[in-house]
Every structure is written in C-alpha cells, then in structure tokens.
C-alpha positions as CSV (number, residue, x, y, z in Angstrom):
1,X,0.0,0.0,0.0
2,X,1.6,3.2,-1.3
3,X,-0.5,6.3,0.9
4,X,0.1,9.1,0.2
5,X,-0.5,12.5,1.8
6,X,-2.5,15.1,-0.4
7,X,-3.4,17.9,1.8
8,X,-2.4,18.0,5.4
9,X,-4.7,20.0,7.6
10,X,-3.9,22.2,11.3
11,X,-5.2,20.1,13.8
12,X,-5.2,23.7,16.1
13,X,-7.0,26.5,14.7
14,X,-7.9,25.3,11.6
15,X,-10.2,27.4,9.2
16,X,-11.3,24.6,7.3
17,X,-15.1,23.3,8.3
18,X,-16.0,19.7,7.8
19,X,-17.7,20.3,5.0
20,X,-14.9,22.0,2.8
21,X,-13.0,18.7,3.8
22,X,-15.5,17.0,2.5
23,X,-16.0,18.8,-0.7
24,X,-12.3,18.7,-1.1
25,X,-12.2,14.9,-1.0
26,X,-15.0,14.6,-3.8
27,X,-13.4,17.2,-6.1
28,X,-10.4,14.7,-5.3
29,X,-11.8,11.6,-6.1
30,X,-13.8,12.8,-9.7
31,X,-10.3,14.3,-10.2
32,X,-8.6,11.2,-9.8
33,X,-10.5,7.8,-10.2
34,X,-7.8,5.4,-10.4
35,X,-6.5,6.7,-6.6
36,X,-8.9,5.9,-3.5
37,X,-8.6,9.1,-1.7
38,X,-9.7,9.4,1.9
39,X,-9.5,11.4,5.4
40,X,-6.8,10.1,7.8
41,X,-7.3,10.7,10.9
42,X,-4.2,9.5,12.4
43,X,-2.3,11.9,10.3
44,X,-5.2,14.6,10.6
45,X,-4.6,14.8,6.0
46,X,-6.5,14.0,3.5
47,X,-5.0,11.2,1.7
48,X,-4.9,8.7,-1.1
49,X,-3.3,5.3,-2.6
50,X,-3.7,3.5,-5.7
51,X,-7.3,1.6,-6.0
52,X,-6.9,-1.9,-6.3
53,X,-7.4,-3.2,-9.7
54,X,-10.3,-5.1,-10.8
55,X,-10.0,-8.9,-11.1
C-alpha cells in the first residue's frame, strides 16, 4: 500500500469546516479515479493510494 498525503490539515486552529473537507475529498476523487482518496485521521490529511485493480 503506497498512501500518500494530499493535503495536510492544522489540527489547532484550523479554518477549514468539515464540509470544505468533504467537498475537497469529492473534487479529489472525480479528479482522480484510479487513486482511492480518503480522510486520515491518524495523520489529521486528507489522503490517497492506488485503488486496487479489478480482477
């Protein structure tokens, strides 16, 4: 699994609302179809790795 980090976000004083995060992650995904893009909450970033091809 190759994540990577896309967009790291303050955890302190942050202007960003959840829904901008979520808007950000859907402009991300139609941008990007092959990658699996996602919120990490351990490293508090928007993040993605390659999808898994189909079989």
């Amino acid at each position: 699994m190759q994540k990577r980090v896309l967009i790291k976000i303050k955890k302190d004083g942050t202007e960003l609302s959840l829904r901008e995060v979520l808007e950000k992650i859907k402009e991300l995904q139609d941008q990007n179809p092959d990658l699996d893009v996602f919120f990490d909450g351990d490293e508090y970033a928007i993040c993605s790795r390659p999808r898994d091809a189909p079989q």
